[in-house]
LUMVOKOL-419131 format. One line per field, with one value per residue (C-alpha): residue number from 1; x, y, z. Coordinates in Angstrom, 2 decimals. Each point is the difference from the previous one (the first is absolute). Example, Ala and Ser with C-alpha at 12.3 -4.5 7.8 and 13.67 -1.06 7.14 Angstrom:
BEGIN
num	c(1/2)
x	c(12.30/1.37)
y	c(-4.50/3.44)
z	c(7.80/-0.66)
END
This chain:
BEGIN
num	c(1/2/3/4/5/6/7/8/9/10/11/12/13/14/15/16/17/18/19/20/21/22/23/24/25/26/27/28/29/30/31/32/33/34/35/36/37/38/39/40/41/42/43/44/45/46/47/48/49/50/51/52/53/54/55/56/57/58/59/60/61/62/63/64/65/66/67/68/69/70/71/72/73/74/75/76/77/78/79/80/81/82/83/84/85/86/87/88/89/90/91/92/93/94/95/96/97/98/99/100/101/102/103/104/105/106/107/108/109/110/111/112/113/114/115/116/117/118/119/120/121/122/123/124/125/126/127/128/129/130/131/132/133/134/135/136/137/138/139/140/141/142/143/144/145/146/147/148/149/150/151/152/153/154/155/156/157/158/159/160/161/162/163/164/165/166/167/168/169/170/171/172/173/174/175/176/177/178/179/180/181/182/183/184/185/186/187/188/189/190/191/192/193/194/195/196/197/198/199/200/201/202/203/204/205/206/207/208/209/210/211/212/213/214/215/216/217/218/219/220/221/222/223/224/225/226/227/228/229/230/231/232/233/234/235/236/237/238/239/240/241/242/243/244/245/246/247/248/249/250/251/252/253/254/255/256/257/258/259/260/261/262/263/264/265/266/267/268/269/270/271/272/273/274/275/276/277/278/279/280/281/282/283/284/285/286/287/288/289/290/291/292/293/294/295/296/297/298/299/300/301/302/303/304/305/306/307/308/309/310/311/312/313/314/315/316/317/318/319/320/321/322/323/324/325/326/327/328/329/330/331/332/333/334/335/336/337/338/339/340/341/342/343/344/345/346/347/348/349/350/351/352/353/354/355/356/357/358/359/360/361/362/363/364/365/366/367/368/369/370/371/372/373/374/375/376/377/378/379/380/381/382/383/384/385/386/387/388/389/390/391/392/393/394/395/396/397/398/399/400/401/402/403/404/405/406/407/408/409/410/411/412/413/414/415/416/417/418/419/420/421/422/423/424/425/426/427/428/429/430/431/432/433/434/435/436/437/438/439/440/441/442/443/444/445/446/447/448/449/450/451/452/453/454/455/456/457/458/459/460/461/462/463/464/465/466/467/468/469/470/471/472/473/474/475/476/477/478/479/480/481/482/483/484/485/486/487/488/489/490/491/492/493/494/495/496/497/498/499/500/501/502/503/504/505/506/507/508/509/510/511/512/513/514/515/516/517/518/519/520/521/522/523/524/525/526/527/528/529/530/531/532/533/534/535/536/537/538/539/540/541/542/543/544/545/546/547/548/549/550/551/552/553/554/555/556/557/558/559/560/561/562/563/564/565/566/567/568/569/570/571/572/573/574/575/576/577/578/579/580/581/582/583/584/585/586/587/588/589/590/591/592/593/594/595/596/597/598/599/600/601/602/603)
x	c(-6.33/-1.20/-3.64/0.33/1.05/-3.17/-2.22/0.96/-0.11/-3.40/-1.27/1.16/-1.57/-3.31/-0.26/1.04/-3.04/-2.52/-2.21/0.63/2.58/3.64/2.83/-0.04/-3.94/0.22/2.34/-1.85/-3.41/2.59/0.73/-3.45/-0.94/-0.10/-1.87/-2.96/-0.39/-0.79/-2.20/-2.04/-0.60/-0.03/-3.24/-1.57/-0.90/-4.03/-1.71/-3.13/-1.13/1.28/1.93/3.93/0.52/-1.60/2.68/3.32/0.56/0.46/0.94/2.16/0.22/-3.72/-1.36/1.28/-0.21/0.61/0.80/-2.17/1.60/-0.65/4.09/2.65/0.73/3.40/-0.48/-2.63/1.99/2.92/-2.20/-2.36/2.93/1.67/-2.73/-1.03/0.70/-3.56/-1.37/-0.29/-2.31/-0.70/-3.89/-0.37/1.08/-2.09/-1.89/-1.70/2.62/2.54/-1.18/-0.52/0.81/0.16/-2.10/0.20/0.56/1.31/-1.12/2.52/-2.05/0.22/-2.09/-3.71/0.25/2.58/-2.51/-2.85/1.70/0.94/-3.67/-1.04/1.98/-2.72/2.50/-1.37/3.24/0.49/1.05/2.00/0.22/2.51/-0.41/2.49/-0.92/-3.48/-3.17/-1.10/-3.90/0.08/-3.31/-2.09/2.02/0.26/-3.28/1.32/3.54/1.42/2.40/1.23/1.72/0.23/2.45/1.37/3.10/-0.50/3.77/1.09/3.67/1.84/0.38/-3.61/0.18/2.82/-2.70/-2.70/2.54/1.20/-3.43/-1.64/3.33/-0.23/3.03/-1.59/-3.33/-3.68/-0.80/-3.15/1.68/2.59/3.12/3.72/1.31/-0.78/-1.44/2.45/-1.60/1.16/2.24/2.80/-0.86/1.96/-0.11/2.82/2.33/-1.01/-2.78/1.97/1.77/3.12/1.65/-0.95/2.47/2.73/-0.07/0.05/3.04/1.95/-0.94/0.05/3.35/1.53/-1.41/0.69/3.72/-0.25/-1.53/2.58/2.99/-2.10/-0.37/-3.18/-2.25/-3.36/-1.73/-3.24/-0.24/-2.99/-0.90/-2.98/-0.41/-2.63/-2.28/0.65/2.41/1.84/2.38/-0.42/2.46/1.63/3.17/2.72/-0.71/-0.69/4.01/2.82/-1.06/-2.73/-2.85/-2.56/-0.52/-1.18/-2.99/-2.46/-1.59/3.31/0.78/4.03/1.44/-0.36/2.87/0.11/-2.73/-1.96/0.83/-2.14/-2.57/-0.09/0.57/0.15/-3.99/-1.20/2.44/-1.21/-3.41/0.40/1.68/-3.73/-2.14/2.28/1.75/3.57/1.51/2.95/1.90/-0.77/2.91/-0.19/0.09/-3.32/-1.34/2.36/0.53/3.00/2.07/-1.28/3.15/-1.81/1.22/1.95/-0.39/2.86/-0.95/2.45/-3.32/-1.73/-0.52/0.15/-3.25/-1.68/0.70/3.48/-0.77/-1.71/2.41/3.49/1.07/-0.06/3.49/-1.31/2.19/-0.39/-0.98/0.73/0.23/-2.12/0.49/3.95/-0.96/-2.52/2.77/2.50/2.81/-1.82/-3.12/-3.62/0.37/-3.11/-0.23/-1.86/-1.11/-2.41/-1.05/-3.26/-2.58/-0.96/-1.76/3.79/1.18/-2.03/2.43/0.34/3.59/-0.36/-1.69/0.33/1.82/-1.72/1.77/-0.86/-2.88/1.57/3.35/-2.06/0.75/3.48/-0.24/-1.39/2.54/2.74/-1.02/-0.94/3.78/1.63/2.47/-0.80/1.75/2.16/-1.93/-3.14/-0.15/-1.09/0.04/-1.90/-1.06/-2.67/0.00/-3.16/-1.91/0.63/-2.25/-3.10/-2.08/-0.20/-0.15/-2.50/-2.66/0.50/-1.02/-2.93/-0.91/-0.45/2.62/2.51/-0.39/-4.06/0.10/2.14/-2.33/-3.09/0.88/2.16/0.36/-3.40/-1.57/2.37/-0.38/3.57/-0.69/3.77/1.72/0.70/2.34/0.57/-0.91/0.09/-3.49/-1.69/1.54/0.40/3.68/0.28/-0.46/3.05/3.40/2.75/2.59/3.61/2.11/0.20/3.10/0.28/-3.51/-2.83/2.57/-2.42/-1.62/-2.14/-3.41/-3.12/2.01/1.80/3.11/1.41/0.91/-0.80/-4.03/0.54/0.81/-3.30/-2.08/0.20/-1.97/1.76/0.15/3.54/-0.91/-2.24/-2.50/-0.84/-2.18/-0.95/0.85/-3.69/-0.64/2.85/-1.14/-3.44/1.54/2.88/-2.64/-1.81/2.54/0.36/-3.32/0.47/-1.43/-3.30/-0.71/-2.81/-2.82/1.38/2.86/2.00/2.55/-0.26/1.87/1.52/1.47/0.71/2.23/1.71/1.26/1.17/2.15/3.62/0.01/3.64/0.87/2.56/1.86/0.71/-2.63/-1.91/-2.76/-3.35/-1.85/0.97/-0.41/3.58/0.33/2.07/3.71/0.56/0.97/-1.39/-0.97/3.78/1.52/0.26/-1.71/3.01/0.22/-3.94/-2.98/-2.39/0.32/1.33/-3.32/-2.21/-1.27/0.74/-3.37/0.11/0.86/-0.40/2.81/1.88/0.53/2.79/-1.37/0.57/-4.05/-0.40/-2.81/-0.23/-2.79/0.14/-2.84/1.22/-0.60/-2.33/2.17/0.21/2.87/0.60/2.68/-0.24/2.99/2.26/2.64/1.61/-0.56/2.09/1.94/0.04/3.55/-1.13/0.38/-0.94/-3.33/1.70/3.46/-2.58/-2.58/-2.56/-3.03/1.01/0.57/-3.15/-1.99/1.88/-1.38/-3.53/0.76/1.89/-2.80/-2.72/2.79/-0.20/-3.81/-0.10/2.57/-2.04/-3.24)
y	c(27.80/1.00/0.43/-3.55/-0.78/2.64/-1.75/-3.84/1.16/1.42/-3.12/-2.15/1.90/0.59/-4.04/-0.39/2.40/-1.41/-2.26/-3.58/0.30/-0.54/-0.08/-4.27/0.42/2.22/-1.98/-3.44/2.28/0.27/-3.35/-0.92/1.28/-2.76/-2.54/3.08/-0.85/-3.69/1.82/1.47/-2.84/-2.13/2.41/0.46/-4.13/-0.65/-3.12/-0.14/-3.46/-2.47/0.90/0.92/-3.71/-1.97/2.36/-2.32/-3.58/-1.99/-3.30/-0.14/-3.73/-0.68/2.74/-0.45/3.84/1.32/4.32/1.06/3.48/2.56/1.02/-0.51/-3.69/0.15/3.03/-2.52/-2.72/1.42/1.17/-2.74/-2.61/1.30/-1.43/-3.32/-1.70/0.21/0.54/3.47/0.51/2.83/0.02/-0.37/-3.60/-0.85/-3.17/-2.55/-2.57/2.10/0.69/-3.46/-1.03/3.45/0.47/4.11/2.77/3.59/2.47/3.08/2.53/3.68/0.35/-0.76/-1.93/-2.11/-1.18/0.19/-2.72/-2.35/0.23/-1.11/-3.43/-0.77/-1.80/-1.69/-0.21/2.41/3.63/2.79/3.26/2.34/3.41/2.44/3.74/1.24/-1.72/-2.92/-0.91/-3.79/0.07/-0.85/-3.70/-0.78/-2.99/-1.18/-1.11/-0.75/3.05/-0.16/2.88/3.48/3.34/2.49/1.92/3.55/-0.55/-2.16/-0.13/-2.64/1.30/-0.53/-3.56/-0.74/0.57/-1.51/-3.49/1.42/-0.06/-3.48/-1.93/1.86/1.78/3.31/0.29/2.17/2.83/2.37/3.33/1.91/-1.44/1.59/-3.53/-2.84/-2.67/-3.59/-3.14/-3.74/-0.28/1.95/3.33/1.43/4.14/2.26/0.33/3.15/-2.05/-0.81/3.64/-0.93/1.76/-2.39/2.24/0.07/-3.94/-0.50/2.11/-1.77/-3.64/1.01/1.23/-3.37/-2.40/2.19/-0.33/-3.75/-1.10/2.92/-2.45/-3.05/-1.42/-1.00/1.10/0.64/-0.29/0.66/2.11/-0.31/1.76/-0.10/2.00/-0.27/-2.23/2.26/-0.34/3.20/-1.24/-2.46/0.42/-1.94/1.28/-1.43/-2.52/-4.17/-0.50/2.35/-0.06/2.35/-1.15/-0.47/2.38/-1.26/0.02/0.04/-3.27/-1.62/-3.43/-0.85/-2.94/0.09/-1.98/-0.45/2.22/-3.14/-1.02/2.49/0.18/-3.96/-2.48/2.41/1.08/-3.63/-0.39/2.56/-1.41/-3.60/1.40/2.37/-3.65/-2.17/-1.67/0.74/1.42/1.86/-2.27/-2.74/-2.43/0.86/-3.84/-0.43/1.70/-0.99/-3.94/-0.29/1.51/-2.00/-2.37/-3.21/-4.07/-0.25/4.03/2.20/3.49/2.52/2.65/-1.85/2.31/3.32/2.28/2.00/3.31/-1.09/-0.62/3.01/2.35/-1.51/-1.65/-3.27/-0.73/-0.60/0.05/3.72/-1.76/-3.07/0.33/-2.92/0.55/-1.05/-3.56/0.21/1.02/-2.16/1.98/2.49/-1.38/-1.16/-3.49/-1.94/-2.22/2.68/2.97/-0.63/2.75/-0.69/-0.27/-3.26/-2.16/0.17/2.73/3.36/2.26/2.34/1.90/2.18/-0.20/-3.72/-0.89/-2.81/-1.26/-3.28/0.61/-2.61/2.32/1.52/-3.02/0.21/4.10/-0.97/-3.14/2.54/2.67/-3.18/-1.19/3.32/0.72/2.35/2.57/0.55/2.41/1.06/3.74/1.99/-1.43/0.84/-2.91/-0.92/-3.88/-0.21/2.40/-3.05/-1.86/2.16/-0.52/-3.47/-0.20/2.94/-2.09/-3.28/2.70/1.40/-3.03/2.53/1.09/2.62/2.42/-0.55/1.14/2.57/1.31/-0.59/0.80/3.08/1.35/-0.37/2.01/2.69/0.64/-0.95/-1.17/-0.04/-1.61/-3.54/-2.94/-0.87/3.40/-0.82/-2.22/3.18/3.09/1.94/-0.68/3.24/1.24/-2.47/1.84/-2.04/-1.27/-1.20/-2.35/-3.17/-1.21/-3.06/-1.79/1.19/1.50/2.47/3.66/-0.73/1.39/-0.73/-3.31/0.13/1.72/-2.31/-3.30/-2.16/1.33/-0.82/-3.46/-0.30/0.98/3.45/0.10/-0.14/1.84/1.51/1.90/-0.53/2.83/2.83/2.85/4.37/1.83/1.07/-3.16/-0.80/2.89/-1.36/-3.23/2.24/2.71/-2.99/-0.70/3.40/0.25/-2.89/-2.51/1.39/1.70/1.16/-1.16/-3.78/-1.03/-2.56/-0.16/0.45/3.18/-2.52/-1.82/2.81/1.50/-3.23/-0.63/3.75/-0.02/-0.69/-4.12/0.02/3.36/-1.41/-2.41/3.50/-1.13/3.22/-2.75/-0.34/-2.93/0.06/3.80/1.79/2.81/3.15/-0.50/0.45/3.58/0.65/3.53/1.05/-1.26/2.35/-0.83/-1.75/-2.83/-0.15/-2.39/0.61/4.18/1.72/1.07/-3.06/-0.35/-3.65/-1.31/0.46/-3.23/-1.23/-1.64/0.48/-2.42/-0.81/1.56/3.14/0.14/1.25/0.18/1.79/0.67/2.59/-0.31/2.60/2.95/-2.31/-0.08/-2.60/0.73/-2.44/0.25/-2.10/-0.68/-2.60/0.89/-3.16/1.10/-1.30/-1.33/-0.89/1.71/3.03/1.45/3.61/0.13/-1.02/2.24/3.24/-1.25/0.92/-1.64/1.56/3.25/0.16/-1.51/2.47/2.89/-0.87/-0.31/3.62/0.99/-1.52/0.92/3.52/0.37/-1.68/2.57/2.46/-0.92)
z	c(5.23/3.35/-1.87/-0.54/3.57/1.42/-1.65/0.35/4.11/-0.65/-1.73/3.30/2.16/-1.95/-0.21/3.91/0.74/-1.43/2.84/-0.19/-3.05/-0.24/-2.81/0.22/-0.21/-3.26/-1.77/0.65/-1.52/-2.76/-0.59/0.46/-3.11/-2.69/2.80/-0.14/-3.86/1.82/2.49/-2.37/-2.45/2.90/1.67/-3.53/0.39/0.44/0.47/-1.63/0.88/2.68/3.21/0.77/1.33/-2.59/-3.12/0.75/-1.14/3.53/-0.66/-3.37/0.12/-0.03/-2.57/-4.35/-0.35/-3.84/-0.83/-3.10/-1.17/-2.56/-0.75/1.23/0.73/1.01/2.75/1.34/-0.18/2.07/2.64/0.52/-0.02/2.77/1.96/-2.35/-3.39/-1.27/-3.68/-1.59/-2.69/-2.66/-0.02/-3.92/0.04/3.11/-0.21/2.00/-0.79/0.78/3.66/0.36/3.72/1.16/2.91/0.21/-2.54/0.59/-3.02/0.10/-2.06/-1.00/-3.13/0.03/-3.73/1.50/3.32/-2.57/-1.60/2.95/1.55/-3.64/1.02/3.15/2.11/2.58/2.17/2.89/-0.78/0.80/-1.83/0.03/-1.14/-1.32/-0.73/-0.59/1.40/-2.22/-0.61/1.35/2.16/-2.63/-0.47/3.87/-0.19/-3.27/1.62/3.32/1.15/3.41/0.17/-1.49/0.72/-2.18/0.42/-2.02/-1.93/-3.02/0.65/0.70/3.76/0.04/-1.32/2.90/2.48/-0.95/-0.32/3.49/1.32/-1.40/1.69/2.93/-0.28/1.00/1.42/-0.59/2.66/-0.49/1.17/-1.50/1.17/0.47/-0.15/-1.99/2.47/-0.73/-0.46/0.86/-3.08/-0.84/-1.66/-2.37/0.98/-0.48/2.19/1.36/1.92/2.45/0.24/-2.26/-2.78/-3.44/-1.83/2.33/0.28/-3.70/-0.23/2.16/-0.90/-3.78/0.59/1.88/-2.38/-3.17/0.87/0.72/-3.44/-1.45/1.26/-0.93/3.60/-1.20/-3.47/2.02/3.31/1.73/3.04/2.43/3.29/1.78/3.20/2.26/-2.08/-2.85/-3.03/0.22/-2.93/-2.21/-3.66/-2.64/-1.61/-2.71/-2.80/0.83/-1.67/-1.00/-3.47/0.99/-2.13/2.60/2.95/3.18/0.89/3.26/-0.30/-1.20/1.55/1.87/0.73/4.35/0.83/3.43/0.76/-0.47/2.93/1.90/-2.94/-0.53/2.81/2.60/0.01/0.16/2.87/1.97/-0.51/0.99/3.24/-0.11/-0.46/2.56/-3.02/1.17/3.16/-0.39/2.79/-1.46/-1.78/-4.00/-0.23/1.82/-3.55/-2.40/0.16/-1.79/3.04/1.95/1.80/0.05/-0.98/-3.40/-0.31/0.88/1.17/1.87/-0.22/2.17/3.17/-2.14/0.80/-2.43/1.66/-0.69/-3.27/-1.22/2.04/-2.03/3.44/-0.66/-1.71/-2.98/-3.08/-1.96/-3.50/-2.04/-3.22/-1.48/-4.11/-0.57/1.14/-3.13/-2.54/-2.12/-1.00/-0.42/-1.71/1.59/1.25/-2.33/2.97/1.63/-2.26/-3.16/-2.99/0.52/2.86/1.23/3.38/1.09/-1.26/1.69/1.32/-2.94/0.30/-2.97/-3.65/-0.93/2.60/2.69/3.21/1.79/2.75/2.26/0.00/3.18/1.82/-0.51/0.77/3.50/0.33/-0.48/2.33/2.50/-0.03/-0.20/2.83/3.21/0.22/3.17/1.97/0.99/-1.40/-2.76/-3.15/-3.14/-1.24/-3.31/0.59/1.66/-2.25/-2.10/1.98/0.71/-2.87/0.44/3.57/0.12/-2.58/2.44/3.26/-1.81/-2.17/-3.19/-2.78/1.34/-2.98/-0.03/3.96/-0.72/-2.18/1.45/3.62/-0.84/-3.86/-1.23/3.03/0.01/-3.49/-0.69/-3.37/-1.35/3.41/-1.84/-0.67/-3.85/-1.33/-3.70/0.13/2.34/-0.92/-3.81/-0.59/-0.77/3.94/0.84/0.62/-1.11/2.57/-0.78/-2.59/0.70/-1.46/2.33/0.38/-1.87/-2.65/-1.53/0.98/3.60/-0.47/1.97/1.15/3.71/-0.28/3.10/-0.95/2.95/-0.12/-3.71/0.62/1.68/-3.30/1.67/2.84/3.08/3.52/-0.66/-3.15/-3.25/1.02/-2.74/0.67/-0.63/2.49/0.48/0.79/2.43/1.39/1.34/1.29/2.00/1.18/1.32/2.82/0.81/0.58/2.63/-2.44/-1.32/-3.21/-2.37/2.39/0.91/3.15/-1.69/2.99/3.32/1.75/2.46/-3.05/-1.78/3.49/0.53/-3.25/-0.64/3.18/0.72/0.69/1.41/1.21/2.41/-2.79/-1.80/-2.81/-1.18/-1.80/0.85/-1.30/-3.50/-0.26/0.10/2.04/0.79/0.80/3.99/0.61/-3.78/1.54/0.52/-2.92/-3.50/-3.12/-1.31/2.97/1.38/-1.21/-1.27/0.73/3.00/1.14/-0.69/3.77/1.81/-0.31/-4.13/-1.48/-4.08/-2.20/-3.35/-3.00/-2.38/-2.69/1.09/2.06/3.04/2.35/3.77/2.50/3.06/2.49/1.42/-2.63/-1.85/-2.51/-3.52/-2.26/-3.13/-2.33/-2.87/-2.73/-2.34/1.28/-0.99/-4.13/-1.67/2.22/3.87/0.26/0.54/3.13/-0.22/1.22/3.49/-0.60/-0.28/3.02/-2.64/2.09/3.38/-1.66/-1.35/3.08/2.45/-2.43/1.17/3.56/0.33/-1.82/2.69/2.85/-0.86/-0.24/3.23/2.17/-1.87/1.39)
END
């Protein structure tokens, strides 16, 4: 025993003595060990033809960009799509029809038969060549076809493959010298964790362990978990099955119902960017952009002098909800004098499979929200009603169909292929988690339809809820305001914007909101896991918001910091409470920032 003891003293004070080195240094060397696996692929990459800025993809909404691959579709498929939805080809059914409207091929190759093959094709559309393992004999083609770009990467494995889909979106970026870090790019990368000095194994444990036990007791049958860190996704896993029947395992690019997350995915964006173009001011009366509060002749309005800060921050004594569907029920049964089984010029608003509701029941949605009572005083309220009203009055601002300038002025640019309305018509069904029962509307299984029923009285697509997405791609649209608007090489917000809207509105009215982000709890910082939101140590400037569903979403200037928790919770049922009995999403956020805490003191 004292041998034991001897020795363990010796070992301290052999690592104390040696010049510049300590304990904390030799265990982070430790740790550092799978990210040199990275290194080394990573410093193995040469580029044989074009330049380190010209590799990535730029501008995703301008370039039709198609994968041709040797093996291995689905490995490609889950790394490229955590950048974009785009087509994935093996090369033996490669034809000129099939590329047709693609303006830009990537070849992944590793066996000379294989690129033999492809040059055979003489494709005149821009080029870029990947490849994997030994040197490849493609000089000879390079005046019969037009190749932009060429570097190999001297590995085949699917590590390998993760870089080079790193380095075409810009996730990670091309440096000439041998390099003890892996330079980021303007994307998120996807590196292990031990990039940024943390412990990948000791954060799997502990996350693995909290959400194990939750889907053990059924407070939910799967989830996604993603953190990003810095720019980089530090952890990013799926765990449990879509339902409790356990046929179907979750998977990465697997699409949830938002819920309320919308409302800082959906409305809130195109807010924040008419305030950007002098569209709407803040402190200006809601009315002055939404007619139909307007107090005028013949037209009742108590919302009148209401301001859209008010609005957005749940100050404006608003009713919480109104539940539009009863009112459409006889006894229990869809009232004909509204629904239909079949899609018509008046029927539009599709509620579920061969079920149509009245398009002019939006008037009477907006009537009802119009007439509804104030409440009695001036202070926090959550309220959904004017989510209600955002798509349409956000079309009338910017003369253009809400969902076609969400797309074009967010999704499509960030490569957020999956972030959608209606997923059924955009999505394989099979990527859509199923959310609850409905015994009392829809009266069937909810799946890839709104699971709340005031956005699906509005053919789901509302401001309130109706949003489904992958986490991946909530991801880009989140990362974007924490990087103070800008992402992937284009500012869609200003940081002004982004500053104003992220702040406390009404600190001295004891509301926490800011404008229509939520935000920590005053004196979050003192409370215990069991009382605070989000997490005790989520700093004051973090800000996000959760959804129904059981979704949750939080950002942290501070510690540049995205954590998304993604579940359906509310499978089969909505009474199910457990998910906020065992603080399962602050447990698992406050993981990461002990983690980030502790590396921190340490440095």
């Amino acid at each position: 025993m004292m041998n034991k003891i001897f020795l363990s003293i010796l070992l301290i004070i052999f690592c104390i003595s040696i010049p510049g080195n300590t304990i904390n240094d030799s265990l982070r060397i430790k740790k550092d060990s799978i990210y040199t696996k990275y290194l080394s692929v990573y410093n193995s990459i040469k580029l044989s033809k074009g330049d380190a800025d010209s590799i990535a993809f730029k501008q995703l909404e301008n370039c039709r960009i198609a994968f041709i691959v040797e093996d291995e579709l689905k490995v490609w498929k889950d790394l490229i799509w955590r950048y974009q939805q785009i087509p994935i080809f093996h090369y033996s059914e490669v034809n000129d029809s099939l590329l047709k409207g693609i303006d830009h091929c990537v070849f992944a190759v590793k066996s000379q038969a294989y690129l033999d093959d492809l040059l055979k094709l003489k494709l005149r559309l821009p080029l870029t060549v990947v490849a994997l393992g030994d040197s490849l004999d493609y000089g000879r083609a390079l005046d019969d076809i037009n190749i932009k770009t060429i570097f190999s990467i001297a590995d085949t494995t699917n590590l390998a493959k993760d870089l080079a889909v790193q380095l075409l979106f810009d996730g990670i970026r091309l440096c000439n010298n041998e390099n003890q870090t892996i330079p980021q790019g303007s994307r998120l990368s996807y590196l292990p964790a031990q990039h940024n000095q943390l412990c990948e194994s000791k954060l799997s444990n502990q996350v693995d362990s909290v959400v194990e036990n939750a889907i053990k007791v059924k407070a939910f049958p799967g989830c996604r978990v993603f953190v990003a860190y810095k720019g980089n996704v530090i952890f990013n896993k799926a765990y449990g099955y879509h339902t409790y029947d356990e046929r179907i395992k979750v998977q990465h690019q697997d699409v949830y119902d938002l819920a309320s997350v919308t409302k800082i995915a959906g409305p809130l964006p195109l807010i924040m960017k008419a305030c950007d173009n002098q569209l709407m001011d803040l402190d200006q009366s809601f009315s002055r952009y939404w007619k139909d509060w307007k107090k005028r002749l013949f037209h009742r309005s108590n919302k009148n002098d209401i301001t859209v800060r008010e609005v957005l921050a749940h100050q404006a004594r608003l009713q919480p909800y109104i539940n539009y569907y009863p009112s459409l029920m006889k006894n229990d049964v869809y009232d004909d004098r509204y629904f239909s089984f079949n899609p018509d010029e008046k029927h539009a608003l599709k509620i579920s499979d061969n079920l149509y509701l009245k398009n002019r029941f939006k008037k009477e949605v907006y009537k009802q929200i119009r007439k509804s009572d104030l409440l009695p005083e001036a202070k926090y309220k959550y309220s959904g009603l004017s989510y209600m009203i955002y798509p349409q009055l956000l079309s009338g601002l910017f003369e253009q169909p809400y969902e076609a300038l969400l797309y074009e002025q967010f999704f499509k640019p960030l490569g957020a292929s999956s972030l959608c309305y209606n997923p059924l018509d955009k999505v394989a069904p099979a990527r859509i988690v199923p959310t609850e029962y409905d015994h009392k509307f829809r009266k069937t299984q909810i799946k890839g339809y709104v699971h709340d029923e005031a956005a699906a009285v509005m053919g789901g697509v509302s401001g309130n809820a109706g949003l489904f997405g992958s986490a991946d791609d909530l991801a880009k649209l989140m990362q974007m305001y924490l990087q103070k608007g800008e992402y992937g090489h284009r500012r869609y917000l200003s940081e002004e914007i982004i500053n104003e809207f992220t702040r406390v509105q009404f600190p001295d009215n004891d509301n926490r909101r800011g404008a229509g982000f939520d935000k920590p709890l005053f004196g979050n910082d003192t409370l215990s896991i069991q009382d605070s939101y989000p997490a005790p140590e989520v700093s004051s400037v973090s800000y996000g918001h959760s959804g129904f569903t059981g979704t949750f979403v939080w950002m942290d200037p501070k510690y540049e910091l995205l954590f998304i928790f993604l579940s359906n919770r509310v499978y089969p049922t909505r009474e199910n409470p457990l998910i906020y009995r065992m603080n399962v999403r602050p447990t698992i956020q406050q993981i990461f920032y002990k983690a980030i805490l502790e590396l921190e003191s340490s440095d």
